[in-house]
Phi, psi and omega in degrees: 000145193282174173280330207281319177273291172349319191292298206271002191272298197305329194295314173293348178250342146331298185298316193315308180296339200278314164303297157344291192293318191295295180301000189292138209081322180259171183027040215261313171283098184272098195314194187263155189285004181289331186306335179295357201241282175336272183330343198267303162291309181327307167311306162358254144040283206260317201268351152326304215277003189226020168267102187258202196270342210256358171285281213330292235292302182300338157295311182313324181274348178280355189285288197346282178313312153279028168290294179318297189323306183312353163286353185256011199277329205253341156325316206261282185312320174309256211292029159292299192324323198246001165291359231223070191200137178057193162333311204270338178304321192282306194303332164299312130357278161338279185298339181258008162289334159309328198241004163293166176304350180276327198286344151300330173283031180265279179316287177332249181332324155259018169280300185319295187320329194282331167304336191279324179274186206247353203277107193287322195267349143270010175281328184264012159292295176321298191330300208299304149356273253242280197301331197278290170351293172301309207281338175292328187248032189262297194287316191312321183270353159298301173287351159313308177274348186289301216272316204033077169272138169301151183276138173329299188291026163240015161077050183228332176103172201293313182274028190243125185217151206209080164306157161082008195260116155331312163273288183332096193195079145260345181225093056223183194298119200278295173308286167339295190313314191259340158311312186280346150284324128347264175322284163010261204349316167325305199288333192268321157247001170243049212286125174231167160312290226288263252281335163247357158278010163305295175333330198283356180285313173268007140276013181255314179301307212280335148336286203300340193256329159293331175294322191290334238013066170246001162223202182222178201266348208259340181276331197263005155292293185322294180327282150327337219252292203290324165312286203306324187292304203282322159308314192309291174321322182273312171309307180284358186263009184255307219262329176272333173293347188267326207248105194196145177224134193235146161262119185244128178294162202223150172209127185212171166336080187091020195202156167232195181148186164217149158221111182263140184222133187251134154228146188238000000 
């Protein structure tokens, strides 16, 4: 294992404690864990039945928006190159290690830990973590094979696309995608400063891939967009499910009734 993942797996056992620590007390009562085996379809599902006209409209236009951007792609990539220098050259390094084939197994290892604990709201924080991971790089590698875009580094230009091409798979960012999917979550259910200072990790990723010349800025746009949405969506749509109140009849000496119980 490189040292640039080592850094983040202790970066990643920080947060575990921090959260721990944040979460001490609450949700203490952990429901069963089978819900997570829900979710994993449920979620599908819910995010199929509710893609409506007013998502679409808003991709189109966030598609939109970069068209234009894409005149800064090969501008950008050119002084990308030179970014790779000192402290900030390492941390790119770093950062970019968040959003490798490796970097799940981060989210993994601390979904499991998390299961040992009692604790509900940091187990779907991992869950979540994790799940946002499969389903951003379920859609990211679709559209990688629809659009076949060329990579900076295969000298074709900004604008050269080979849908359905084996090589071609630049856009949008794949790495960029699963940082910010990793992350979020953190930010959503625990917001604190460390948990959005989190957030520079994954713009550190999507840096590191202009620098690398393995994307254009308009892919690590794209890349970043689709993390940050599809984690978000899935925490809160975990965070309403979560948030749910049941009524039960009570029956005792002398007494008949209900006991209503809210959980958050």
């Amino acid at each position: 294992m490189n040292r640039p993942l080592l850094l983040c797996l202790s970066l990643f056992l920080c947060l575990t404690i921090f959260t721990v620590e944040a979460g001490y007390g609450q949700d203490r009562e952990s429901p069963s864990k089978s819900r997570f085996l829900r979710w994993s379809y449920l979620d599908a599902a819910d995010w199929v039945e509710t893609t409506n006209r007013k998502r679409l409209l808003r991709t189109a236009g966030f598609v939109a928006a970069l068209v234009p951007l894409s005149l800064l792609d090969e501008e950008v990539s050119e002084a990308a190159m030179d970014w790779n220098r000192g402290l900030f050259g390492d941390f790119l390094h770093i950062a970019n290690e968040t959003g490798s084939l490796t970097a799940p197994l981060i989210p993994t290892g601390i979904f499991l830990v998390s299961l040992t604990t009692d604790d509900a709201k940091f187990q779907d924080a991992a869950f979540t973590s994790l799940q946002a991971i499969i389903y951003t790089n379920v859609i990211s590698f679709t559209v990688k094979s629809f659009i076949g875009r060329a990579r900076p580094e295969d000298g074709k230009g900004a604008h050269h696309f080979a849908p359905f091409s084996e090589l071609d798979a630049s856009f949008p960012s794949g790495h960029t995608a699963t940082a910010f999917a990793i992350l979020l979550p953190w930010a959503v259910y625990y917001p604190h400063m460390v948990t959005y200072g989190l957030l520079v990790i994954g713009g550190g990723a999507a840096v590191a891939r202009l620098q690398r010349q393995k994307h254009w800025l308009t892919d690590v746009l794209a890349g970043g967009t689709l993390g940050v949405s599809m984690a978000y969506w899935l925490s809160r749509k975990h965070q309403e499910r979560r948030s749910n109140m049941s009524v039960a009849p009570t029956v005792g000496p002398g007494s008949v009734g209900l006991t209503m119980q809210v959980t958050f």
